[in-house]
DSSP file (Angstrom, degrees, kcal/mol; ACC not computed):
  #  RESIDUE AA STRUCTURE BP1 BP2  ACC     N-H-->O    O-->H-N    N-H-->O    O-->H-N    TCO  KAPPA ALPHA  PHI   PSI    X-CA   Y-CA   Z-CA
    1    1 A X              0   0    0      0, 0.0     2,-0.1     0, 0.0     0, 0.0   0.000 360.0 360.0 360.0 128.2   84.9 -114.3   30.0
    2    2 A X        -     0   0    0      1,-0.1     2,-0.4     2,-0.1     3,-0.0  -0.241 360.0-127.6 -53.7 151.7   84.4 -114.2   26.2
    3    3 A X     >  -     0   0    0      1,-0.1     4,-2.5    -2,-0.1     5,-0.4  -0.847  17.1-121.0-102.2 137.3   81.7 -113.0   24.7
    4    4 A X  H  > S+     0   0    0     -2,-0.4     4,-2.1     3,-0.2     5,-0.2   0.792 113.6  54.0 -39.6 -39.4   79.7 -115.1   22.0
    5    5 A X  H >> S+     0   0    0      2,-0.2     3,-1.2     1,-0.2     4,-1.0   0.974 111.0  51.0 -65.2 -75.1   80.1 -112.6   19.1
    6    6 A X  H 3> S+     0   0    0      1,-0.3     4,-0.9     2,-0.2    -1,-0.2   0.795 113.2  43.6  -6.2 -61.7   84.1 -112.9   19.9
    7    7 A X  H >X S+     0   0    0     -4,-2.5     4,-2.7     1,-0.3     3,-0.9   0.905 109.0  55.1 -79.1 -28.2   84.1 -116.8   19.8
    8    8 A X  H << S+     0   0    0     -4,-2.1    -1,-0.3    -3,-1.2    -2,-0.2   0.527 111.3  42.8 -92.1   8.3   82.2 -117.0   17.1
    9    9 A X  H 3< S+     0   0    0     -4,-1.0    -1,-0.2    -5,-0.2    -2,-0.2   0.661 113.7  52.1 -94.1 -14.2   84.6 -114.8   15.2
   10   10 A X  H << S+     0   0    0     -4,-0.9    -2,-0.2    -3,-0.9     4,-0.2   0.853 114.2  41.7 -94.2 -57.7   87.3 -116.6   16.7
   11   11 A X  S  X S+     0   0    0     -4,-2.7     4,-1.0     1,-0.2     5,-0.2   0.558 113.2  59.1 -72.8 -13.4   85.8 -120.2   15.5
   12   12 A X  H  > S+     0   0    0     -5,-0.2     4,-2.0     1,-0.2     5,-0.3   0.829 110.5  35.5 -81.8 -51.4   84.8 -118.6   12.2
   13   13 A X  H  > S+     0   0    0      1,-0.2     4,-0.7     2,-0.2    -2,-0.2   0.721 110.1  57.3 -95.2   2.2   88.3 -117.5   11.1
   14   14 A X  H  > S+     0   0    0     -4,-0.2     4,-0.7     2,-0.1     5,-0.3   0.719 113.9  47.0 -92.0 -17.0   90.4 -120.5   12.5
   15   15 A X  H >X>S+     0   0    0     -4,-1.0     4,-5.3     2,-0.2     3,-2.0   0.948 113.0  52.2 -61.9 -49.7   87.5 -122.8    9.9
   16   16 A X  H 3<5S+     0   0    0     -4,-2.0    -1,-0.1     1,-0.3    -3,-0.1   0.843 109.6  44.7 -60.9 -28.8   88.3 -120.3    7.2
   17   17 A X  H 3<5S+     0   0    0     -4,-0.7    -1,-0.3    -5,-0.3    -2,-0.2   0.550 110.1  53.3 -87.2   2.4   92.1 -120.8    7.6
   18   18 A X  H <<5S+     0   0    0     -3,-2.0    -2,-0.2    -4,-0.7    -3,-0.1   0.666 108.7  55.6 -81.4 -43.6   91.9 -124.7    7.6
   19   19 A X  T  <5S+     0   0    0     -4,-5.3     2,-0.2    -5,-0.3    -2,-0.1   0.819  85.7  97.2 -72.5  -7.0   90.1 -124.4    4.5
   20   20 A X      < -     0   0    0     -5,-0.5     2,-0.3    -4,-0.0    -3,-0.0  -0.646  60.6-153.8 -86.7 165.1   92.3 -122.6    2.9
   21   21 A X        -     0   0    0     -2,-0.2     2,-0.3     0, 0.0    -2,-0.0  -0.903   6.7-150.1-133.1 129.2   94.8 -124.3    0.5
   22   22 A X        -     0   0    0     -2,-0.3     2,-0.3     3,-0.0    -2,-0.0  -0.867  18.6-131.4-103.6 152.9   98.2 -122.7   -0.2
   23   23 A X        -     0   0    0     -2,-0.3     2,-0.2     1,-0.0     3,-0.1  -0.694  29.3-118.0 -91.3 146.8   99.6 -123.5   -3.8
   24   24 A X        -     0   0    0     -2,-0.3     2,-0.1     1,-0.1    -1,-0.0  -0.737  37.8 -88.4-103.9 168.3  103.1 -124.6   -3.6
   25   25 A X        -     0   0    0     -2,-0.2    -1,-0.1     1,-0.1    -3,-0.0  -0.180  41.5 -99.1 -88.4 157.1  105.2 -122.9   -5.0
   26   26 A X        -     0   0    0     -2,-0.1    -1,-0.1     4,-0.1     2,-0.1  -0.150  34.8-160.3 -55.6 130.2  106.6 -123.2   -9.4
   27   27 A X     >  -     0   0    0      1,-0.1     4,-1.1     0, 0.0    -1,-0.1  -0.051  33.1-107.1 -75.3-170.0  109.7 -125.0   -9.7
   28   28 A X  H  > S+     0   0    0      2,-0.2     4,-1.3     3,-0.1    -1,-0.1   0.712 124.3  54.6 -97.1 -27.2  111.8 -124.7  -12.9
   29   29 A X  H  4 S+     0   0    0      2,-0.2     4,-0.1     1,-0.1    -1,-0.1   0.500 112.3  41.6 -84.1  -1.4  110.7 -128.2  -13.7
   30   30 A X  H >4 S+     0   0    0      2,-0.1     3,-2.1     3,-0.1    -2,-0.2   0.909 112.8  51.1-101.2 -41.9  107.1 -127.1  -13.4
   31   31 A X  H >< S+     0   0    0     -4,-1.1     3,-1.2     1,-0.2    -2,-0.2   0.839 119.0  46.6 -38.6 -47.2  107.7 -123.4  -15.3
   32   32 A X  T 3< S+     0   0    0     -4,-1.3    -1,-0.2     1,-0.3    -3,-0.1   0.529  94.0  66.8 -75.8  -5.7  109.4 -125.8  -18.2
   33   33 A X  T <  S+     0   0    0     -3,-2.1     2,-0.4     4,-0.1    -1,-0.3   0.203  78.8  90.7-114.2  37.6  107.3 -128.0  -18.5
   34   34 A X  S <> S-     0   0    0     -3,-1.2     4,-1.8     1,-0.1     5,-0.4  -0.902  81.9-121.2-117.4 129.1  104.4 -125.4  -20.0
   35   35 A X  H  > S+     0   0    0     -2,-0.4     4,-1.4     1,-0.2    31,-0.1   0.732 115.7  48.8 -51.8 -33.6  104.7 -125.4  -24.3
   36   36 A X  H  > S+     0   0    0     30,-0.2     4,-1.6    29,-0.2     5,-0.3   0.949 114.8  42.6-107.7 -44.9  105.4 -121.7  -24.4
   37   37 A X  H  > S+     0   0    0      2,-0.2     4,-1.8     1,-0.2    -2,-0.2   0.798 117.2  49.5 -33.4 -45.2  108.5 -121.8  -21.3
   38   38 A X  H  X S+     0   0    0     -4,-1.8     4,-3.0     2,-0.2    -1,-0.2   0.869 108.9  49.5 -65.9 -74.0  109.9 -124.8  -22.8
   39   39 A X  H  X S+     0   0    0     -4,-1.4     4,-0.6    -5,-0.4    -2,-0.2   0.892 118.2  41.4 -52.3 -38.6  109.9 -123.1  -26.5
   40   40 A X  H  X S+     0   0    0     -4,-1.6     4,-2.3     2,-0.2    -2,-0.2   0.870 112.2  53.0 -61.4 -60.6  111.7 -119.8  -24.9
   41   41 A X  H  < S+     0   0    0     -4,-1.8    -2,-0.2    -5,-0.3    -1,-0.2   0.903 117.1  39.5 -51.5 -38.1  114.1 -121.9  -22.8
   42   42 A X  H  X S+     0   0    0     -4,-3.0     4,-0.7     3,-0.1    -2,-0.2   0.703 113.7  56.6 -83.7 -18.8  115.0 -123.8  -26.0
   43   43 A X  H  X S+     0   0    0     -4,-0.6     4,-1.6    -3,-0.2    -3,-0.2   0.973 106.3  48.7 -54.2 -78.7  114.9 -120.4  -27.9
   44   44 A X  H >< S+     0   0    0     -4,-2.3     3,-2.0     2,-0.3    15,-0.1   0.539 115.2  42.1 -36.1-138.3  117.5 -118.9  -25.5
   45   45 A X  H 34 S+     0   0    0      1,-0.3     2,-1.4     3,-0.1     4,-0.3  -0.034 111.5  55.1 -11.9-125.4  120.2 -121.9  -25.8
   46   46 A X  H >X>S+     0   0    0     -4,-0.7     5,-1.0     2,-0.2     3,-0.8   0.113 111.8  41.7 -10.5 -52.7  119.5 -122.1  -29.6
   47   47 A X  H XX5S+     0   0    0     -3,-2.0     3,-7.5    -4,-1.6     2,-3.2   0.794 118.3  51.2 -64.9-103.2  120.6 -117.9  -29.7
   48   48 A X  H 345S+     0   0    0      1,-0.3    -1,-0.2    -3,-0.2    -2,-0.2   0.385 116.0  43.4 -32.3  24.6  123.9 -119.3  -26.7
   49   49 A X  H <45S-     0   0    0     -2,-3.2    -1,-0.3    -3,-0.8    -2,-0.2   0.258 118.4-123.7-158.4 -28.2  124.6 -121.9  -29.5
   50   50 A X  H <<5 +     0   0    0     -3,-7.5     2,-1.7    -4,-0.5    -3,-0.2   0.517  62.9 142.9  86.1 -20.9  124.3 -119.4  -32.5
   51   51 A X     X< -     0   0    0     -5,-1.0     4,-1.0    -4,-0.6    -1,-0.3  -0.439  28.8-179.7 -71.7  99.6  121.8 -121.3  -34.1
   52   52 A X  H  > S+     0   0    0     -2,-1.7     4,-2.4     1,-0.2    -1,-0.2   0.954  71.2  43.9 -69.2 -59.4  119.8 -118.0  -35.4
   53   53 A X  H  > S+     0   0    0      1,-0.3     4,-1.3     2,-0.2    -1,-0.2   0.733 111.6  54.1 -85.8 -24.1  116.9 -119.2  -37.2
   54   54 A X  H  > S+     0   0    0      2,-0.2     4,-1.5     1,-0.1    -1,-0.3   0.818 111.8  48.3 -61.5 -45.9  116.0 -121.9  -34.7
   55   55 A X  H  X S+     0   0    0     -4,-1.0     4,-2.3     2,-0.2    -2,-0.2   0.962 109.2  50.9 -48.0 -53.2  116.1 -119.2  -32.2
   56   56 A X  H  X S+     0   0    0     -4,-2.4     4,-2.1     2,-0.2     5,-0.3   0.997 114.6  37.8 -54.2 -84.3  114.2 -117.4  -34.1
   57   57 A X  H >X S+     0   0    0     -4,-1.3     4,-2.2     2,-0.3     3,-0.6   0.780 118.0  57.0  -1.7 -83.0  111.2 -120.2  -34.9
   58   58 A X  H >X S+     0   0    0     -4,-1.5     3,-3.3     1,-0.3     4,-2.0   0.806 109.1  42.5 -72.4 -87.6  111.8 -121.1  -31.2
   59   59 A X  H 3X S+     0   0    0     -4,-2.3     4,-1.9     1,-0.3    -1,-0.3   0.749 113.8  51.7 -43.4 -48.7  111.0 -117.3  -29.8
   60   60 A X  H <X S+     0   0    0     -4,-2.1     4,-1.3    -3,-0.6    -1,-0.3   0.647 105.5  56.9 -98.0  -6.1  108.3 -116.8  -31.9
   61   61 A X  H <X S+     0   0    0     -3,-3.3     4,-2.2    -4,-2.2    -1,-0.3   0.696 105.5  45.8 -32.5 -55.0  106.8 -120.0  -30.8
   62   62 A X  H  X S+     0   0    0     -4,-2.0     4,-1.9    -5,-0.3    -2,-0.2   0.951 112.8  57.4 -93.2 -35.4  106.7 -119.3  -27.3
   63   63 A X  H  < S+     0   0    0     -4,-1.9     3,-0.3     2,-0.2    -2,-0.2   0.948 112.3  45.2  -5.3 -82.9  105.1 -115.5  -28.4
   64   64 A X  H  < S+     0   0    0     -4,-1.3    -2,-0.2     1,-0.2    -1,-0.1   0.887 108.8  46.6 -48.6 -70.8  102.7 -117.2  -29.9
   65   65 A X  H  < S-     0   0    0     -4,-2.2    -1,-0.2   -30,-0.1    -2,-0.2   0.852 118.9 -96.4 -57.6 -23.9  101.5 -120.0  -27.4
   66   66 A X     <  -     0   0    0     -4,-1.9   -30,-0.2    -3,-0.3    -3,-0.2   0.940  32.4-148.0 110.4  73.0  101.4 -117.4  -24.6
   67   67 A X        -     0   0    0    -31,-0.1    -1,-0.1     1,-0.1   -32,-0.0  -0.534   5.8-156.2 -82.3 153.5  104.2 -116.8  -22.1
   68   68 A X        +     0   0    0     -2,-0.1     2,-0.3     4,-0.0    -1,-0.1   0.572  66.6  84.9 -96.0   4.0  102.7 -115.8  -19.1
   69   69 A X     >  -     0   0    0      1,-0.2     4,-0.7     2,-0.0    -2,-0.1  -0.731  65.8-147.1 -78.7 133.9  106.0 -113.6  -17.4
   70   70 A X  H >> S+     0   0    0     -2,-0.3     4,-2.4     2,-0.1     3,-1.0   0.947 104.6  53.9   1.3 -92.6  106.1 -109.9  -18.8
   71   71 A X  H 3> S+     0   0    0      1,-0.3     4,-1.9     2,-0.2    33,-0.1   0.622 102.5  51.5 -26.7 -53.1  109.5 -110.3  -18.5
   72   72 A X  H 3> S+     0   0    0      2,-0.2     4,-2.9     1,-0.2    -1,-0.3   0.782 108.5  51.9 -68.2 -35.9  109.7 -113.5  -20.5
   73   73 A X  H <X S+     0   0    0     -3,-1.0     4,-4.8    -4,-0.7    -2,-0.2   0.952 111.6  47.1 -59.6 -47.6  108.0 -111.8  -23.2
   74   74 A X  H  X S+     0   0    0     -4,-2.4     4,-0.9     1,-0.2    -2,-0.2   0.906 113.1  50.2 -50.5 -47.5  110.6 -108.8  -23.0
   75   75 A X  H >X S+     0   0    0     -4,-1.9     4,-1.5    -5,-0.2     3,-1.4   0.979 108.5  51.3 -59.2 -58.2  113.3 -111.5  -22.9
   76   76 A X  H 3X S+     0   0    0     -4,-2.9     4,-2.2     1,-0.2     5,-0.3   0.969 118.5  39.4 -51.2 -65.3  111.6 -113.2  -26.2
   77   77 A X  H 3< S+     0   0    0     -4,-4.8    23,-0.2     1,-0.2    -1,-0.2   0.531 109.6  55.5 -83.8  13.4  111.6 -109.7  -28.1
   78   78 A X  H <X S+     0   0    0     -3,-1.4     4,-1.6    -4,-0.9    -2,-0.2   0.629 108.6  45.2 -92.4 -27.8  114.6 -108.6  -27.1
   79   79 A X  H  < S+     0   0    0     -4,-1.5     4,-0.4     2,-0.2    -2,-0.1   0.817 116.2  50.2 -73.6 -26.2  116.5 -111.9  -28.4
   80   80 A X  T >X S+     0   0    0     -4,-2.2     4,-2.3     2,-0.2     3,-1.1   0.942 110.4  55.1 -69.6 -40.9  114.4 -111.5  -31.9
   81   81 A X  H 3> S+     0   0    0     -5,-0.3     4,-6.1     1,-0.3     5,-0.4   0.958 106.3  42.8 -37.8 -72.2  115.6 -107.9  -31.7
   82   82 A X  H 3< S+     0   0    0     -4,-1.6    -1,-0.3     2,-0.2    -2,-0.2   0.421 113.2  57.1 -68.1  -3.8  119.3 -108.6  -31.5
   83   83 A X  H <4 S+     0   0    0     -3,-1.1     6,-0.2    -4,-0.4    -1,-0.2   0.551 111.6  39.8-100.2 -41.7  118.8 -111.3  -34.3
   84   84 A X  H ><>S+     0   0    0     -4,-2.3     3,-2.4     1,-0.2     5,-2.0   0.950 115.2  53.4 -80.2 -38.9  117.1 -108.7  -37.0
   85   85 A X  G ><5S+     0   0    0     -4,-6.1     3,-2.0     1,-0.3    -1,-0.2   0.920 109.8  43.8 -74.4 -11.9  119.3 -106.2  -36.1
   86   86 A X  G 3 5S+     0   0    0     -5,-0.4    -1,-0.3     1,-0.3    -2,-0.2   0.468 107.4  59.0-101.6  17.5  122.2 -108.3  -36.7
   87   87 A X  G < 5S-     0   0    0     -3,-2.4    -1,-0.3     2,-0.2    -2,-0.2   0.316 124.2-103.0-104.1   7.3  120.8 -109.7  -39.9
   88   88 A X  T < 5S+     0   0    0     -3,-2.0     2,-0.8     1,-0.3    -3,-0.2   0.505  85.4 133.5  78.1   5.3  120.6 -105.8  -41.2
   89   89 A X     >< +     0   0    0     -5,-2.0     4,-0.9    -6,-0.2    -1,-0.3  -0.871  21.0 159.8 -65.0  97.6  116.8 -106.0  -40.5
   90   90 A X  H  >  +     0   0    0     -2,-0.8     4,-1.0     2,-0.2    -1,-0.2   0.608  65.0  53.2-114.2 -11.8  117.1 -102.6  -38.8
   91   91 A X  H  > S+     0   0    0      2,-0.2     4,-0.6     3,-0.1    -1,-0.1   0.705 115.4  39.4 -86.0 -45.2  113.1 -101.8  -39.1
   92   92 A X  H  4 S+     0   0    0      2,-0.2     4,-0.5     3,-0.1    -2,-0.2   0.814 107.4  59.1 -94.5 -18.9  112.0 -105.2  -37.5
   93   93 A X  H >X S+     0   0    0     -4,-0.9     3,-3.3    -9,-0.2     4,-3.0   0.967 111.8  51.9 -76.1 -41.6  114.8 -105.3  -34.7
   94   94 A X  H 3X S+     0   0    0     -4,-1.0     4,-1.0     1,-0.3    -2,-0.2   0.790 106.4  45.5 -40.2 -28.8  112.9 -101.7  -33.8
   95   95 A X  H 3< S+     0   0    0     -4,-0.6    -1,-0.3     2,-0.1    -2,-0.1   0.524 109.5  59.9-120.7  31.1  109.9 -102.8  -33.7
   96   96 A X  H <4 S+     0   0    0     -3,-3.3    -2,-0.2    -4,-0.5    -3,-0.1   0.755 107.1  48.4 -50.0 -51.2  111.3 -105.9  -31.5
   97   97 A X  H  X S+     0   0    0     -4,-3.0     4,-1.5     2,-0.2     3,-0.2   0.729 108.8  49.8 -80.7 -29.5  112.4 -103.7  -29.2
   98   98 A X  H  X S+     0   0    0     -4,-1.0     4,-2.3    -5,-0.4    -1,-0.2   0.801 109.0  52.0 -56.8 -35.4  109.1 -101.7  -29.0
   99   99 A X  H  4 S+     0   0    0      2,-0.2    -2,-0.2   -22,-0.2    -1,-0.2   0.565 111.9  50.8 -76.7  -2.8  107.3 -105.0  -28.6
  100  100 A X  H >> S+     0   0    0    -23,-0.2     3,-3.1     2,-0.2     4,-2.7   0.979 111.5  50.0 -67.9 -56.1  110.2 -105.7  -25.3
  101  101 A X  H 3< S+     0   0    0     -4,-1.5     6,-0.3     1,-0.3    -2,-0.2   0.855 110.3  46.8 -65.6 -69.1  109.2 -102.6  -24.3
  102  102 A X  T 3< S+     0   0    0     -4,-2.3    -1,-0.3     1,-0.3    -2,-0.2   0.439 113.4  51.3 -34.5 -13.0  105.1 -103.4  -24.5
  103  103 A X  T <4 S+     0   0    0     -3,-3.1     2,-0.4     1,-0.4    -1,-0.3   0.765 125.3  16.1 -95.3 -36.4  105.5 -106.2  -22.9
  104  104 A X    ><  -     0   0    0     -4,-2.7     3,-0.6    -5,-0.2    -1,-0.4  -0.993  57.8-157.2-123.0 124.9  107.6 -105.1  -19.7
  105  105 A X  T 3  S+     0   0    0     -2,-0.4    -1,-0.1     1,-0.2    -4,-0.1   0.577  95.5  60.1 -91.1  -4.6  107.5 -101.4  -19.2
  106  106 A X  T 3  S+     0   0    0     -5,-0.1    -1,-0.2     2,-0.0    -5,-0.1   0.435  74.9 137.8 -61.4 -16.0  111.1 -102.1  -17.1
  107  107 A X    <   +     0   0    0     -3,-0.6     2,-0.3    -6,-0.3    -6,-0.0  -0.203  21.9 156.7 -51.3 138.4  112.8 -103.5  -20.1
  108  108 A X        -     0   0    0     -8,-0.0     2,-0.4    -7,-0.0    -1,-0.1  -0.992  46.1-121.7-146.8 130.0  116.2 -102.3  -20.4
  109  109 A X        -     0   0    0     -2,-0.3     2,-0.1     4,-0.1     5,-0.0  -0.727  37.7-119.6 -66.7 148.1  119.2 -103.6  -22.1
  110  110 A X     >  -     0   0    0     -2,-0.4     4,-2.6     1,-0.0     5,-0.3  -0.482  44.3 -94.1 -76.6 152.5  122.3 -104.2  -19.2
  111  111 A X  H  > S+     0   0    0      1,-0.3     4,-1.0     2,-0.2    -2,-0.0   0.613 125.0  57.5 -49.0 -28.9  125.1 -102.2  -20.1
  112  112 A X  H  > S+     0   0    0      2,-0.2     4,-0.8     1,-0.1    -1,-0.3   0.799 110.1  51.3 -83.8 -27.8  127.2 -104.4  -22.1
  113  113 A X  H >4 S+     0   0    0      1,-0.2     3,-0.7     2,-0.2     7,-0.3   0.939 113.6  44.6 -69.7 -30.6  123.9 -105.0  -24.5
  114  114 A X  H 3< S+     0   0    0     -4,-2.6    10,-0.2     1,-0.2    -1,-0.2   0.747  99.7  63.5 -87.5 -12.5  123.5 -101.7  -24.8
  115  115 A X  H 3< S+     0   0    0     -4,-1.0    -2,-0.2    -5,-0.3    -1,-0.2   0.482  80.5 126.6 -61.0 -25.2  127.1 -101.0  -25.3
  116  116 A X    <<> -     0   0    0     -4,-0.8     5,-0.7    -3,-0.7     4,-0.2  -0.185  58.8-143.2 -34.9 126.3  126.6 -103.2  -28.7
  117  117 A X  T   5S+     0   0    0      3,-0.2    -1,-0.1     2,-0.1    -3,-0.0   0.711  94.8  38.1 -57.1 -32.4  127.7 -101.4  -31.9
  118  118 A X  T  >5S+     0   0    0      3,-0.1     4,-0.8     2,-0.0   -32,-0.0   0.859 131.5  21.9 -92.2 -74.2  124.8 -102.9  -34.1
  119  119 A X  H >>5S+     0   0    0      2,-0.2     4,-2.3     3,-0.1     3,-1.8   0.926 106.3  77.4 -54.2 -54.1  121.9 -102.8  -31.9
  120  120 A X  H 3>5S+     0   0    0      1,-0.4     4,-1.9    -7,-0.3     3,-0.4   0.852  97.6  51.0 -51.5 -77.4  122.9 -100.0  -29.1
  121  121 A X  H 3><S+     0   0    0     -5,-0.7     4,-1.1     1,-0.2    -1,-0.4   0.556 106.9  41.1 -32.6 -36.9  122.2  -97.6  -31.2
  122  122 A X  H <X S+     0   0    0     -3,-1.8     4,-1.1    -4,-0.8    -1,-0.2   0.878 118.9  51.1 -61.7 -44.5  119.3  -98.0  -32.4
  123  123 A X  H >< S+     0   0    0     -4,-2.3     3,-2.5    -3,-0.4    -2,-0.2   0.968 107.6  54.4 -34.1 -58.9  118.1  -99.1  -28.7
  124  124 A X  H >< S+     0   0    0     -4,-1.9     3,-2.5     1,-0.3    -1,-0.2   0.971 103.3  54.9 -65.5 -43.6  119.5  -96.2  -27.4
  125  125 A X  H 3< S+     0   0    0     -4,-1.1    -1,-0.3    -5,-0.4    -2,-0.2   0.745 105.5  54.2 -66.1  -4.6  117.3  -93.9  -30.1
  126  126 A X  T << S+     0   0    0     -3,-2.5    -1,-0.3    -4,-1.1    -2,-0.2  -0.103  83.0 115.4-111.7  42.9  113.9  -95.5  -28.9
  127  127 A X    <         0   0    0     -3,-2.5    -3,-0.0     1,-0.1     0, 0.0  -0.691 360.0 360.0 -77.2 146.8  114.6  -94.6  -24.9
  128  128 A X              0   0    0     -2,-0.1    -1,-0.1     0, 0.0    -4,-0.0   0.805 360.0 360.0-108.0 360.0  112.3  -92.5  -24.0
């Protein structure tokens, strides 16, 4: 035989899990379809496409409206990065790469990025 205190602990947490609502979970069409995801996704292809100053515009767009990934942000100042340095801005892709770093304390370039002749050096001389 149960005891009241039991059942009513029993009947208490099977309400409390009916009431709950799980969020399903973000697509890619739901992640894209927010103004600063959208501006970064459009960034990125503009950069794969070589159009630099759209890229640019585009990255500092989605900065600015307020991705909410870490990651994305890192992604955003790492492309801005690789755009000054390879316009001979060597002062602002550094402090791109500081802002990667500030956004995602994991940012890393992958080996072939860091392997670059224009950028990798300087990357490699703000590790700490």
């Amino acid at each position: 035989m149960r005891s009241p205190l039991r059942l009513a602990l029993a009947l208490a947490a099977a309400l409390i899990a009916g009431c709950m609502q799980v969020a399903p979970p973000l697509g890619l069409l739901d992640v894209s379809a927010r103004p600063a995801e959208r501006a970064l996704l459009a960034g990125m292809k503009a950069y794969d496409d070589a159009q630099y100053d759209s890229a640019d515009r585009l990255f500092r767009e989605a900065l600015a409206v307020g991705l909410v990934s870490p990651r994305d942000r890192a992604e955003a100042h790492k492309r801005l990065a690789f755009i000054q340095c390879a316009a001979g801005r060597l002062g602002e892709c550094e402090t791109e790469f500081k802002l990667a770093r500030q956004a995602d304390r994991t940012f890393a370039l992958d080996k072939s990025e860091a392997g670059h002749p224009v950028w990798g050096p300087l990357y490699k001389k703000l590790q700490p």
